[in-house]
Every structure is written in structure tokens, then in C-alpha cells.
N, C-alpha and C positions, 0 to 999 in steps of 0.2 A: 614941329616937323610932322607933317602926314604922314599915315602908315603904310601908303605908297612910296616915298622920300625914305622912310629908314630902311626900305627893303634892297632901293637899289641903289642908296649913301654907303660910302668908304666904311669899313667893319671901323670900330673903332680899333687904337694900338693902346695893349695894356701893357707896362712891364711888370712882370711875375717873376720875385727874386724867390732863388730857389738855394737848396742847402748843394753844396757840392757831394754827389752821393758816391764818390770814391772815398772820399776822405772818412768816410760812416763804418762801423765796424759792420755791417750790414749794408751795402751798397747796393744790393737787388730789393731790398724793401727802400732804402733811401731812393731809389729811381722810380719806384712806384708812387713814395709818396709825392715825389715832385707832378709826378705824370698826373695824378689826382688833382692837384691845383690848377695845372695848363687847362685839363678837359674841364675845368668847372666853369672856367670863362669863355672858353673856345665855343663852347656847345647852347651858349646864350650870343651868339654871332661877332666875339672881338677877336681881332687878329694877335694874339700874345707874342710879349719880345721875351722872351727866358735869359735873364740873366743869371750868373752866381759871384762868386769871390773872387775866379780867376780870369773876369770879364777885364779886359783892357781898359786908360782911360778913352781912347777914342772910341771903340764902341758902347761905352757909359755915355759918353758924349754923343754920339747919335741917339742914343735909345731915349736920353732926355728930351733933345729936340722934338723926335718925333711921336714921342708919347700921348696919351690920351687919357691915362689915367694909371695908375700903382695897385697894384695887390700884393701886399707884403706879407711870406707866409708863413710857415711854421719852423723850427730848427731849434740849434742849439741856444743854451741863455745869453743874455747879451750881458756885455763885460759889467761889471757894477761901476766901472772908474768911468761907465756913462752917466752914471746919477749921481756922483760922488760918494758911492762907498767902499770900503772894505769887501772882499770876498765874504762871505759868511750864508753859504750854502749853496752859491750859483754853480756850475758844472760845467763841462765842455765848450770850451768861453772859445768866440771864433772873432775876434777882434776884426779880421779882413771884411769878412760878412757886412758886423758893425757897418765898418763905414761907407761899405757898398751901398747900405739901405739906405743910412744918414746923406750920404750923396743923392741916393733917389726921392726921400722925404724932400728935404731942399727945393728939389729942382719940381718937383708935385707943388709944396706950398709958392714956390715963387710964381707958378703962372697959373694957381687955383684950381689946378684937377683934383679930381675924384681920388678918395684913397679906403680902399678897402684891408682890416689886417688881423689874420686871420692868429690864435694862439701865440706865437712869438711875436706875429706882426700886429695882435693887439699887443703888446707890451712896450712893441718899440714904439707905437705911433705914442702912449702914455711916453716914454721916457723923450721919442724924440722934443717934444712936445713942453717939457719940461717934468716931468713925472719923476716919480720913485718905486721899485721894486721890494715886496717882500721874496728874498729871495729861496725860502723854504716852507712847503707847506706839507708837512707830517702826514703821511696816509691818503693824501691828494689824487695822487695820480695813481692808476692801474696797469695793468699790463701793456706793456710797449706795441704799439702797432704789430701786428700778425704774430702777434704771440698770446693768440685769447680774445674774449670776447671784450668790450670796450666795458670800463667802469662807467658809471652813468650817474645823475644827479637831477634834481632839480633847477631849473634855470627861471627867477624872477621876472619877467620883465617890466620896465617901469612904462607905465601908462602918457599917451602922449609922446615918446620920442619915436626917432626914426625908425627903430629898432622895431618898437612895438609895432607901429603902422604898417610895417611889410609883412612884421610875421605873422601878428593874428589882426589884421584889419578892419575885422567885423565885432573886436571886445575891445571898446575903447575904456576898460578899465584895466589891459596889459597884458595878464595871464600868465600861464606858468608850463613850462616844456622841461623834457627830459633830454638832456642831450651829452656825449659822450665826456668823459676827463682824462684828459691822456698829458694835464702839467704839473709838474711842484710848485713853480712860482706862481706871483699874483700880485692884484692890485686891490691894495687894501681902501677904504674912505679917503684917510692921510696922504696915498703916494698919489691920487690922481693929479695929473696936470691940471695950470691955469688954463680957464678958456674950453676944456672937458665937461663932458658929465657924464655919470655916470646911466647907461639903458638898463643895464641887467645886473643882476645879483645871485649870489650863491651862497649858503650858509657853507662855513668849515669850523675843524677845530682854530683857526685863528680869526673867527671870528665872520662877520657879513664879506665878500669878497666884490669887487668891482669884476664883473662877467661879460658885459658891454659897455662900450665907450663911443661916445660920439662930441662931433661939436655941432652945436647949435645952430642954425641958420640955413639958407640953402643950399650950401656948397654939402657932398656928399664925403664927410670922414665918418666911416664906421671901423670897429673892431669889435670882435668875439675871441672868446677863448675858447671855446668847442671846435673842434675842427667839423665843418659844415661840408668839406670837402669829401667825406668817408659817411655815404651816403647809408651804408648799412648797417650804419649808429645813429645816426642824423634823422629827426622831425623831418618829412616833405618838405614842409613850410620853410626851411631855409633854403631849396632852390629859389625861392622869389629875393632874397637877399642877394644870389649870384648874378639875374636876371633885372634888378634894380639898378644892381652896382654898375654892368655893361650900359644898361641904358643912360645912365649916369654921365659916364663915358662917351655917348655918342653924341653931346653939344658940341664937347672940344674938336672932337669928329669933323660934326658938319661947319663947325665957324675955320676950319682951314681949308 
């Protein structure tokens, strides 16, 4: 498509599954951090469908139809009786969520859109995907969104994938960013999905952590564990990740 053609092509439709922020014991920060997700794709030119857990099935059923591509975002942990395990550290489990997302993975993987997912929604695209969850990581995570400044860390990137090429493009040996940690859980070497691999890496006390995940090939699946969306924790560099993903988005766009 010409740079003429995208300008005055259909926005693309993304759906942006969000946490229901009444249900938060913090509902004026839960509305905020959804409002962060919507404006990250809005502001790179897609039309966002905002869905949550008390979406209808007929308007799931629309949103799939008309979709263009998923951004799955941040929230509470997903149940462990999606990987087959045992509780054994997961938290504030929102099983309706679950399968609001697993309904919307589905309906992404069967007509080959774009899926971007962001801390919880890298986790779920690993579990939807087939994966497993380490579901506690000791000392991981920092203080809670607006309550303090963001913990921060180093972030691997592995040389060659997707990940790397949008973010530092010009160091085709990977490099290395600081970027915020606001989770307990994680994906360890072990739990990645078939078909995954791992972009990025993070040392913890349990050891190398999967920090980026993608699949191979040209269809766009990404996930991060930083939230890329709370820009004033966030490398520049990952708006080209928000601005990739819409463009991403906008084939399914134009082929309708």
C-alpha cells in the first residue's frame, strides 16, 4: 500500500481487552490503566473495539467479525487450571477474563491477525498457545502503578527477531534496554509454548526469564512483559512497537 492509500484506508479495528475497572479495589487507577492501552493504538491511527469480561456473546461475536487485529493487555493472573496446574502463588484469578481473551486468541489465530500482548497478555498468548506459568517470582515486582516510581531492570534483547528489529534497528547484535516491572509471574525457558521463541530476557532470583515472545514467521505475534504503555517508565523506542503492531493491522484493513 502507498503512503497515499494508508492515509485515506479504513483505520484499522483493533480489539483492546481490558480489566473491568470497577471490580479493582482501585477503580480510578484501573480506568486509567485501561485508558493507557486504548490511547497507545488510537494515536498510531487504529479504530480500538474495548472489550472486558462483561462483554456480551453477541457483541464478542461482532468484535471478532470485524476485527483487524488483538491487543491483549495487562490484568489480573490467569487461572493456572489453564496450564494444568495447581494454584501455587497466582492471585486475583478472573476466570471470565480467561475466557473472554481465549475467545478472542481463537478468533485472531483462525483468520491469521496480528496479535500484540502486552504483561498479562504476554502470558496469555504463552499459555493460550500451549505454555506454562511460573506463577511466583520473589522480589519481582515493585510498587503498584501510582503508588511510586516504577522498578526497573534490564531487558536482553535477542538479536535477529522481531522484537529486536523494531526496537534497536540499527544494532543488529540486539542490545539491551531498561524498562519498567510491575509482575510476579513469568515465563521461565521450560514453560514457553510450542511454536514460540523466546525475543527478550531478564535475569531474576529464579533464574533467566522469557521477557519477549514471538512466533516466527510473517504473521505479527508479539508479547512483552514491560508495560510499554506507561510511557514515563518506558525506552522511546517502544512506541515503534505500538506503531508496527497498527501497521500490522492495517493488511487485514485493506484486504476487506
Amino acid at each position: 500500500m502507498t503512503a497515499s492509500a494508508a492515509r485515506t484506508a479504513r483505520p484499522p479495528r483493533i480489539v483492546v481487552t481490558v480489566m473491568v475497572a470497577a471490580r479493582q479495589s482501585e477503580p480510578d487507577i484501573a480506568e486509567r490503566k485501561n485508558r493507557l492501552y486504548v490511547e497507545a493504538v488510537a494515536r498510531h491511527g487504529a479504530d480500538p473495539i474495548v472489550l472486558d469480561a462483561r462483554s456480551t456473546a453477541a457483541e464478542r461475536a461482532t468484535a471478532w467479525a470485524a476485527m483487524d487485529g488483538l491487543f491483549l493487555t495487562g490484568g489480573a493472573d490467569i487461572d493456572p487450571a489453564r496450564y494444568g496446574q495447581p494454584p501455587a502463588g497466582a492471585l486475583d484469578l478472573e476466570p471470565d477474563r480467561d475466557q473472554l481473551e481465549a475467545e478472542a486468541w481463537l478468533a485472531a489465530e483462525g483468520r491469521g491477525l496480528p496479535v500484540l500482548g502486552v504483561c498479562r497478555g504476554l502470558q496469555a498468548i504463552n499459555v493460550f498457545a500451549g505454555g506454562t506459568l511460573l506463577q511466583d517470582v520473589a522480589g519481582h515486582a515493585g510498587p503498584g502503578y501510582g503508588h511510586g516510581p516504577a522498578k526497573e531492570h534490564p531487558l536482553r534483547l535477542v538479536a535477529g527477531t522481531k522484537l529486536a528489529r523494531i526496537l534497536v534497528p540499527a544494532n543488529v547484535r540486539g542490545g539491551v534496554l531498561t524498562v519498567n516491572s510491575y509482575h510476579h509471574q513469568a515465563i521461565r525457558p521450560s514453560d514457553l509454548a510450542p511454536g514460540l521463541v523466546a525475543s527478550a530476557w531478564a535475569s531474576s532470583p529464579a533464574g533467566d526469564l522469557v521477557e519477549g515472545l514471538e512466533r516466527p514467521g510473517d504473521r505479527f505475534v508479539v508479547g512483552v512483559q514491560c508495560h510499554p504503555e506507561r510511557t514515563e517508565s518506558t525506552p522511546e523506542a517502544f512506541e515503534r512497537l505500538f506503531g508496527v503492531f497498527v501497521d500490522a493491522c492495517r493488511g487485514p484493513a485493506a484486504r476487506r
